[in-house]
N, C-alpha and C positions, 0 to 999 in steps of 0.2 A: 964217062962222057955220055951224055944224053944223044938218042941215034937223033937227028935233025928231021927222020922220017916222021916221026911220031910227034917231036915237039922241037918246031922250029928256036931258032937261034933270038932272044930276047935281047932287045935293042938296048944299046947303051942305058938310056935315058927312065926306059920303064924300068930297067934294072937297079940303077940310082933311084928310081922313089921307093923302092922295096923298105931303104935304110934309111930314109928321109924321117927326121920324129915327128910323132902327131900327138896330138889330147886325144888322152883314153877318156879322161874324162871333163867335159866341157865344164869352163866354168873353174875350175878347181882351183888355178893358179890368181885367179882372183880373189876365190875367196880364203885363200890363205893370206894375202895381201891384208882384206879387210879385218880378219881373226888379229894378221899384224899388228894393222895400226890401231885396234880396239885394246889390244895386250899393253901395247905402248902407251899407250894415254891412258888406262888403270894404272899403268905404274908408276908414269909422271903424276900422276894426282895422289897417288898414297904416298909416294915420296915428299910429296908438297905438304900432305895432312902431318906426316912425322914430324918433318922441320916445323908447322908450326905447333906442333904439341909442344916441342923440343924449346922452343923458346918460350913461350905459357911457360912451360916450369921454370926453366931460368929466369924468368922475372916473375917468379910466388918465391923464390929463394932468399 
C-alpha cells in the first residue's frame, strides 16, 4: 500500500488513462490499410492476367 504521505491517492480518471491504448506509432494503421489495398489489387489484377491467358489457350486449342 503506498503511504498517501509521499504519494497521494490517484484519481479515478487519471488512473483509467494509464490503460487507455494509444499509437506508438503514428500513422501505422494507415499505412497498413494502404500496403492492403495495394496487395489486393496486385492480386485482383494477376488473377485477371491468368484468366485471360487461361482463355488465349483455350481458344489456340
Amino acid at each position: 500500500m503506498p503511504n498517501k504521505k509521499y504519494r497521494p491517492q490517484m484519481s479515478p480518471e487519471d488512473r483509467a488513462k494509464q490503460f487507455m491504448p494509444f499509437a506508438a506509432l503514428k500513422g501505422y494503421e494507415e499505412a497498413l490499410r494502404r500496403v492492403e489495398a495495394l496487395s489486393e489489387n496486385n492480386f485482383n489484377n494477376l488473377v485477371e492476367h491468368i484468366k485471360e491467358d487461361e482463355s488465349e489457350s483455350e481458344e489456340e486449342k
